[in-house]
C-alpha positions as CSV (number, residue, x, y, z in Angstrom):
1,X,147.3,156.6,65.7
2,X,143.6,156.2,65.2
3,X,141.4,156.0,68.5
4,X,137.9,153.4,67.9
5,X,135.4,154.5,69.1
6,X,132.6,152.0,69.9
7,X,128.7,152.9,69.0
8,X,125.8,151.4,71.3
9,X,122.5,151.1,69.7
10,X,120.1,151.9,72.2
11,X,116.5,150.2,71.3
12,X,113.6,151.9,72.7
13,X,110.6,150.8,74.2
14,X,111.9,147.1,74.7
15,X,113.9,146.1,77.8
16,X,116.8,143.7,77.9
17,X,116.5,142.2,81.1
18,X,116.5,138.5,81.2
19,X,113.0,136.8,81.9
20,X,112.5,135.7,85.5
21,X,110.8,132.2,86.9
22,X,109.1,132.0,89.9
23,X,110.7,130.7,92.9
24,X,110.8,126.5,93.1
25,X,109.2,125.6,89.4
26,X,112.3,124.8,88.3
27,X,112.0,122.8,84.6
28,X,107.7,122.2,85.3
29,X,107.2,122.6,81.5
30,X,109.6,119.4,80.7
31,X,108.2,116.8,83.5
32,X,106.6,114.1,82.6
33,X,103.5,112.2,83.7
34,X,104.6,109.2,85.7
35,X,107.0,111.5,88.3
36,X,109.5,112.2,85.3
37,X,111.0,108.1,85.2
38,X,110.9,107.6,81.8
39,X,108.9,104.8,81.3
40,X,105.8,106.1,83.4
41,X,105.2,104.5,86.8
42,X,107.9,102.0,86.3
43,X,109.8,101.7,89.7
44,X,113.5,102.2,88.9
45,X,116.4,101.1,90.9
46,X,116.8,97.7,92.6
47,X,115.0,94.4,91.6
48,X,112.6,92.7,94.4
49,X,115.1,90.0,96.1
50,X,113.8,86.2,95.4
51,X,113.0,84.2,98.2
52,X,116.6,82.0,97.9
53,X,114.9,78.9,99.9
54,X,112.3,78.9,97.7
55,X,114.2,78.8,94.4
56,X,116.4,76.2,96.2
57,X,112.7,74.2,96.5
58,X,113.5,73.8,100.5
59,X,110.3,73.2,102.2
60,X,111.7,71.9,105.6
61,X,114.4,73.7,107.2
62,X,116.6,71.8,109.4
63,X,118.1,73.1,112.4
64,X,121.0,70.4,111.8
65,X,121.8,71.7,108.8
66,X,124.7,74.0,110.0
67,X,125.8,74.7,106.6
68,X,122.5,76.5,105.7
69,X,122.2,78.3,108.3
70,X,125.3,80.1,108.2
71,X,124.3,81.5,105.2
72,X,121.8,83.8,107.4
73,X,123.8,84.9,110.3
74,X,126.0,87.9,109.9
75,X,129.5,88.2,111.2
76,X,128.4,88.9,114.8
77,X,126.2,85.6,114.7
78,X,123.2,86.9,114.7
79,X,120.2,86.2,112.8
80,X,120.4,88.5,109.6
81,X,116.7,90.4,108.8
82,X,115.0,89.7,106.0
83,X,115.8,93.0,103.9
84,X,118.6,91.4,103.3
85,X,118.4,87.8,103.2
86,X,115.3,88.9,100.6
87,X,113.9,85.7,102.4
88,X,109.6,85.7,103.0
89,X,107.9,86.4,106.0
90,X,106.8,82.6,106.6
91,X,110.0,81.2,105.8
92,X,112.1,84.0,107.8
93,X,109.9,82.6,111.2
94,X,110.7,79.2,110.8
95,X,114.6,80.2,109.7
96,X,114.5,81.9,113.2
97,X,113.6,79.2,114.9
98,X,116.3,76.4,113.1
99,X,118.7,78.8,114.4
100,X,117.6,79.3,118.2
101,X,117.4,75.6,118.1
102,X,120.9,75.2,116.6
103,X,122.0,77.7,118.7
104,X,120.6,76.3,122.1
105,X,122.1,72.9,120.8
106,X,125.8,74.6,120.3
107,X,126.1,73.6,116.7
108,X,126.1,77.6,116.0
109,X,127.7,79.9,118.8
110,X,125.5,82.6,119.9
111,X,128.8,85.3,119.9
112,X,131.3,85.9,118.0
113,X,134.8,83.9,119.7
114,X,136.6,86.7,120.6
């Protein structure tokens, strides 16, 4: 039986060690301008909601209208905010006050029947 014997070159004056990063620069040489979204400054993610009464062209909101209403009033009957509804500040104020009105009225129930 033959043994194998294994040779090792050993290189002088170079070292093998791998090359080190400092601490939190991470990939700095592959960002790009515009906080690395390709596209630049583009915001990413969700679209701006529409105002839904204004596409629907509803200037007056009625507080007899029951059927538009509930369209903004959650499960526990309250009135649902406006990062949701994706409704606009003037219209959101007046929505608010169809639906105390409605409410104080009883054509919407303030709770939820139990």
């Amino acid at each position: 039986m033959s043994e194998m014997t294994e040779t090792t070159e050993v290189v002088t004056g170079t070292t093998t060690t791998p090359e080190r990063r400092p601490a939190g620069t991470g990939n700095a040489g592959a960002r790009r301008a515009g906080g690395g979204r390709p596209g630049g400054n583009r915001r990413m993610g969700r679209r701006k909601k529409r105002c839904p009464l204004l596409e629907a062209k509803i200037d007056y909101i009625d507080y007899k209208d029951v059927k538009l209403l509930e369209r903004f009033i959650g499960d526990n009957k309250r009135i649902l905010p406006r990062r949701l509804t994706g409704v606009n500040p003037t219209m959101q104020r007046r929505l608010a006050r169809a639906i105390k009105r409605a409410k104080h009225l009883a054509l919407l129930p303030y709770v939820q029947s139990i």
